[in-house]
C-alpha positions in Angstrom: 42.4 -106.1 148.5 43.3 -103.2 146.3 46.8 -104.3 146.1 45.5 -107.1 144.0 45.8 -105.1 140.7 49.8 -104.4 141.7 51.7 -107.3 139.8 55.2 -108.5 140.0 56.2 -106.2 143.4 55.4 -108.7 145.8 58.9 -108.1 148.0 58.0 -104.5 147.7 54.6 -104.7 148.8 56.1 -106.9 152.2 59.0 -104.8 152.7 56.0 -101.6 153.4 53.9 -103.9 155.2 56.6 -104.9 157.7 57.8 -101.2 157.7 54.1 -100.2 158.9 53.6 -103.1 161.3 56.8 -102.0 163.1 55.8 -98.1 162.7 59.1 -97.9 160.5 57.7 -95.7 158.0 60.5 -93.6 156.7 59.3 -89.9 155.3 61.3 -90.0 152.2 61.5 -92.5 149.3 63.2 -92.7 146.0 61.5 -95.8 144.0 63.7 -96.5 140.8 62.9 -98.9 137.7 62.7 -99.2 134.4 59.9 -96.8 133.3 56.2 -98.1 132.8 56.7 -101.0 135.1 53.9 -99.8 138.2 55.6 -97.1 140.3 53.2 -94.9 139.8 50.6 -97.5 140.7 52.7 -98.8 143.7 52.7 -95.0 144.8 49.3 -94.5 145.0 48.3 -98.1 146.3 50.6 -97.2 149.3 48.9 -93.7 149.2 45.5 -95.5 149.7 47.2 -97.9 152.4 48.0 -94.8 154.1 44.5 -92.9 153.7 42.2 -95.6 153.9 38.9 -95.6 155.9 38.2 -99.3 156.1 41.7 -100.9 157.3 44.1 -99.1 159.2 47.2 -98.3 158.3 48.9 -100.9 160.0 47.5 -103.2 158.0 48.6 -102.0 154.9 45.7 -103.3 153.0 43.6 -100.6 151.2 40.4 -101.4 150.8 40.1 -99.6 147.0 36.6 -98.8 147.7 36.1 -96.0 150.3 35.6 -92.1 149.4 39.6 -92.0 150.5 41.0 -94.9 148.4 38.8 -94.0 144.9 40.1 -90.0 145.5 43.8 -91.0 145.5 43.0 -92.6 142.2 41.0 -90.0 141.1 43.6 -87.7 141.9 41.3 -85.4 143.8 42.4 -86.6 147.5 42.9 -83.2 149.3 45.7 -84.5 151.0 47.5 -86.4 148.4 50.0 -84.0 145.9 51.8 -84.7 142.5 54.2 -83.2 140.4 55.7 -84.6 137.3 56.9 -82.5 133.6 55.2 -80.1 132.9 53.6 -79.7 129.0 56.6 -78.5 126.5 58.9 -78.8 129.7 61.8 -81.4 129.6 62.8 -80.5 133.8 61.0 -80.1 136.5 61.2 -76.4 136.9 61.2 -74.0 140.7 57.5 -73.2 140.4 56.2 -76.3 140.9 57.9 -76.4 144.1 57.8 -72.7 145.7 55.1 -71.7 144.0 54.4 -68.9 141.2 54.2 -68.9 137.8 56.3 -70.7 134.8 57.2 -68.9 132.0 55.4 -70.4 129.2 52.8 -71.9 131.2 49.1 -70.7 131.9 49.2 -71.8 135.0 50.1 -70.9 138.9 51.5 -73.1 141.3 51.1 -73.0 144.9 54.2 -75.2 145.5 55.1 -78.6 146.9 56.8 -77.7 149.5 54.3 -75.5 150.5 51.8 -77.8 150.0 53.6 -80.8 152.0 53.9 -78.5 155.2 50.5 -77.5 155.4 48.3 -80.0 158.3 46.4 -82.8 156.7 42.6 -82.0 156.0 40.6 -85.8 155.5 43.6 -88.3 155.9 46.5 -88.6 159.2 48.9 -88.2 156.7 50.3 -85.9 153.8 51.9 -87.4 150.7 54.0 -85.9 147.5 54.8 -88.2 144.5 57.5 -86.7 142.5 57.3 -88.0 139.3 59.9 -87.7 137.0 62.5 -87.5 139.2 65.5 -87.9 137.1 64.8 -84.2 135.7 65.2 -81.4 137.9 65.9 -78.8 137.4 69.5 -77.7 139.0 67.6 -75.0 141.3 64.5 -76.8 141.8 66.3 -79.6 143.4 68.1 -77.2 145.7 64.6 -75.4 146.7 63.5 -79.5 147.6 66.1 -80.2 149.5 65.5 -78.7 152.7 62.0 -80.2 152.7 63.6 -83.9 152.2 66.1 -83.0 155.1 63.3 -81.8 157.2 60.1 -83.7 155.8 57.1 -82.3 158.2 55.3 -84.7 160.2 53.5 -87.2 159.4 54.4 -86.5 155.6 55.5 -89.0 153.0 57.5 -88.1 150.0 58.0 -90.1 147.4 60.7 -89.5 144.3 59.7 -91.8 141.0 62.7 -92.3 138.8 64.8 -94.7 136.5 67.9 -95.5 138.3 70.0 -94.1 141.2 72.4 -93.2 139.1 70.2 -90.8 137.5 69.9 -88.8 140.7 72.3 -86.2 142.8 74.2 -87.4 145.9 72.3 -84.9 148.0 69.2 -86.5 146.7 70.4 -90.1 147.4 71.5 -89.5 151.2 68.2 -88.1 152.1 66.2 -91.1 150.4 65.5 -94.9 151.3 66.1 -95.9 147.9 63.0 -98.8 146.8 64.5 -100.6 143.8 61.9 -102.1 141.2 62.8 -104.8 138.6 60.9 -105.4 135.5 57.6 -107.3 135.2 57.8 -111.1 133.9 56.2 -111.9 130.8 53.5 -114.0 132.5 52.5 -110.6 134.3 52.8 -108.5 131.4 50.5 -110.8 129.5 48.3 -110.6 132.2 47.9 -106.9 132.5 47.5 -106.7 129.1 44.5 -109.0 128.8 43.1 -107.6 131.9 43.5 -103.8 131.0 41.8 -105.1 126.5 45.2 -103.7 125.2 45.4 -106.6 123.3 43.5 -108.3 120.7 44.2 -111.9 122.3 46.2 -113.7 124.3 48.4 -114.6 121.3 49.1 -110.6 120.8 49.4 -110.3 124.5 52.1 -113.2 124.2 54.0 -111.8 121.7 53.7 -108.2 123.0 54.8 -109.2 126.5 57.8 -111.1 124.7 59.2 -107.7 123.6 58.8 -105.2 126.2 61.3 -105.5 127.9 59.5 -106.1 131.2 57.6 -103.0 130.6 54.0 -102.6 130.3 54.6 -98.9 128.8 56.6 -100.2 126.1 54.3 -102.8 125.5 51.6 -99.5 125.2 54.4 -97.9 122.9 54.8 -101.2 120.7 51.0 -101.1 120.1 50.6 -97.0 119.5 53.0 -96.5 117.1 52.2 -100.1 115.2 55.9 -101.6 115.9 54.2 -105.3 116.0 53.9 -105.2 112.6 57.6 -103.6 112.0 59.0 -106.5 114.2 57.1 -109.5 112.1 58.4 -108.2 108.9 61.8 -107.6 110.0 62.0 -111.2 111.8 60.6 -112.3 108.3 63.4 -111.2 106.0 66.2 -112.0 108.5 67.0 -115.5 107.9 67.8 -114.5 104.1 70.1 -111.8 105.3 73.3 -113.0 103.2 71.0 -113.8 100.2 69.3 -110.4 100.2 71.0 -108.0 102.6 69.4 -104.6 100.7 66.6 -105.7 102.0 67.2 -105.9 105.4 69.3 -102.2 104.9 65.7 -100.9 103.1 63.6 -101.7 106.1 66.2 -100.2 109.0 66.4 -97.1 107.1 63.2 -96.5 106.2 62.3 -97.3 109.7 64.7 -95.0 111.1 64.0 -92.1 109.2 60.7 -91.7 111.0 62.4 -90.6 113.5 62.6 -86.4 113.8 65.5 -86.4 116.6 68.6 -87.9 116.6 68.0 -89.5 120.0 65.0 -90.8 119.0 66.7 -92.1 116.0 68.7 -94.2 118.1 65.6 -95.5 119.8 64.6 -97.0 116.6 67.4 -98.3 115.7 67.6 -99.9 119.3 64.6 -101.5 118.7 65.2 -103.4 115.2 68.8 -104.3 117.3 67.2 -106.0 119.8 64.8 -108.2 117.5 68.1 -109.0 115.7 69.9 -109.8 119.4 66.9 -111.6 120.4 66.5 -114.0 117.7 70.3 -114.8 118.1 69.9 -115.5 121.5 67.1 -118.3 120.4 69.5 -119.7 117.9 71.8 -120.1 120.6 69.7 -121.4 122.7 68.5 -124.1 120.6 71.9 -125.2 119.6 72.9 -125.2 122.9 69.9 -127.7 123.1 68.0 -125.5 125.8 64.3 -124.9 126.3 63.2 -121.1 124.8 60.3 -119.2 125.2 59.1 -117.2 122.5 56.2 -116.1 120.1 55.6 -117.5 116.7 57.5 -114.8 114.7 60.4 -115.3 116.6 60.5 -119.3 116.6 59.7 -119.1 112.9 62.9 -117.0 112.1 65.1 -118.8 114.4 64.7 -121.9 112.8 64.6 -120.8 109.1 68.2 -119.3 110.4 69.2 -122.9 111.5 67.7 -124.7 108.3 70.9 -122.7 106.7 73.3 -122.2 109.9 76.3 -124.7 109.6 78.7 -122.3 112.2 78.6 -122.7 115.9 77.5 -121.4 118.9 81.2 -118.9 118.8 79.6 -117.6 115.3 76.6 -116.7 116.8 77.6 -114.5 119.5 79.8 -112.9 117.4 76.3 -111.9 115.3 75.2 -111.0 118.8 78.3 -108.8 119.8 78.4 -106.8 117.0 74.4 -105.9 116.7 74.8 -105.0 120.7 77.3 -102.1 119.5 74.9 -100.9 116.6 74.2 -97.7 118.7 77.7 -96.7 119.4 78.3 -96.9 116.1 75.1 -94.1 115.4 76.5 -92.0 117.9 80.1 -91.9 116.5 78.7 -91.7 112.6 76.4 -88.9 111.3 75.1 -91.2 108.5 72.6 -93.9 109.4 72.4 -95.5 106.1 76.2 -95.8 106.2 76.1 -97.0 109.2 73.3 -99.6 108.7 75.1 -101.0 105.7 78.5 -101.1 107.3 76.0 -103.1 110.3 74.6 -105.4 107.5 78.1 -106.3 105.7 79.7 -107.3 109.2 76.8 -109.9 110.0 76.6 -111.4 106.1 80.4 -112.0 106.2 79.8 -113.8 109.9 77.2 -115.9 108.7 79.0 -116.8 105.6 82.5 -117.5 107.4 80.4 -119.7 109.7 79.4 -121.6 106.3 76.0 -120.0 106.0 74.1 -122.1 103.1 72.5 -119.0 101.1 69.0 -120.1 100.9 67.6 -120.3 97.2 65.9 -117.1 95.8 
């Protein structure tokens, strides 16, 4: 059962295999979701569902081992197209849909759209994953949508994106939209172990803790060494009041890795949401509720408590003022000012709450 290796899309995974037992299948799809959370993966199990040579497709249940299912994976299936950025391209540009050449690209395209229209050659069926799909470009969404108004027979198109939002109205109406929710920690850990991304399960653990329900970010987290950034930050924290430069040192420093402004936000994002999360675990344990989290985190939160005389009021007001952190980036062109400006506001919360600064 190749669809085994999908986790965490169980209703998903039913909703297609009622869809094919009925003969439902629609022709045009829009899957949204968080990015790095299995789309992609979803798309081409369905894909070998479709193609496979062992169970039919009514069955929904790809084998994962026949010629068909191990060429959709391979991305060499003669029936099976995709088309996502392109190198040095932020949209998805006219060429990869009507064919030609892009500018800046040594490469010729025979089109999607083309491509989708033409009869299938080893499978019944033709599919088209779109990846990317929250950036078109203006005219190469207008040169797809007559192929998503009248999708050829016995094609499947399939849009990969982050939320419906993202998309155009004329995109939306001609799509069954497949919403996908971010992975649990328990499958995150799992992937993690099962794919050796991790060093342990303990890394896995703590990795999956932080993703945000992506396995992607969890890939991120490990590529550009953030683990490491998030122990020492969660390390100084409690001490904040006593030693707030310190905490100011590390975001700034952090931040300025950062070449783009966006991307500065990112980072900033991310020491945020360690801050936020750790708050949340105070809260929870004052409010005398079981929390889940990795050593780091259960190690700050309770050096925070050793010292915390305010209540649970206090403590959200730490929260709500870390949650607007990035507003304040994108309203102020100075990060260090902002950062300190960040820093002052939570030291005077945690010392109106009665904070006990911690001895040096």
């Amino acid at each position: 059962m190749s669809w085994q290796d999908v986790l965490g899309h169980d209703a998903q995974i039913d909703r297609f295999r009622r869809n094919l037992a009925n003969g439902r299948l629609a022709s045009t799809f829009l899957f949204v979701g968080p990015t790095g959370i299995g789309k992609h993966l979803f798309a081409l199990k369905l894909t070998q569902a479709l193609f496979c040579e062992v169970n039919s497709e009514v069955a929904c249940d790809p084998c994962g081992t026949c010629p068909s299912c191990q060429q959709v994976m391979s991305d060499t299936h003669p029936d099976l197209h995709t088309v996502g950025l392109l190198p040095n391209k932020n949209l998805l540009v006219v060429p990869q849909f009507t064919g030609g050449i892009e500018p800046g690209i040594n490469q010729e395209f025979r089109g999607a759209c083309y491509e989708i229209n033409l009869k299938p050659v080893a499978a019944r069926r033709k599919v088209l994953i779109i990846d990317d799909a929250d950036y078109f470009h203006p005219s190469a969404t207008s040169k797809l949508l007559k192929t998503l108004e009248e999708p050829p027979a016995n094609a499947v198109i399939i849009l990969i994106g982050t939320s419906s939002s993202q998309q155009k109205d004329t995109i939306l109406s001609r799509c069954q939209i497949v919403p996908f929710n971010p992975l649990s920690v328990e499958n995150i850990q799992q992937i993690l172990v099962q794919q050796e991304l991790a060093e342990d399960t303990q890394q896995a653990l703590e990795l999956a803790m932080i993703s945000n329900g992506s396995v992607g970010f969890a890939r991120q987290i490990l590529e550009q060494d953030l683990l490491e950034v998030r122990r020492e930050f969660l390390r100084i924290l409690p001490g904040l009041p006593n030693h707030p430069e310190k905490i100011c040192s590390l975001v700034n420093e952090f931040v300025k890795r950062a070449s783009s402004r966006s991307e500065k936000g990112d980072q900033l994002d991310f020491l945020a949401s360690i801050v936020i999360d750790c708050f949340h675990q105070v809260l929870l344990i004052l409010s005398n509720r079981h929390s889940v989290s990795d050593q780091a985190m259960r190690d700050a939160s309770q050096q925070i408590l050793e010292n915390w005389l305010g209540d649970s009021e206090t403590v959200i007001a730490c929260i709500d003022r870390t949650a607007d952190l990035k507003s304040h980036l994108l309203r102020f062109a100075n990060i260090t000012t902002v950062t300190e400006a960040w820093v002052d506001d939570l030291s005077q919360i945690w010392l109106s709450a009665g904070f006990k600064l911690p001895t040096p």
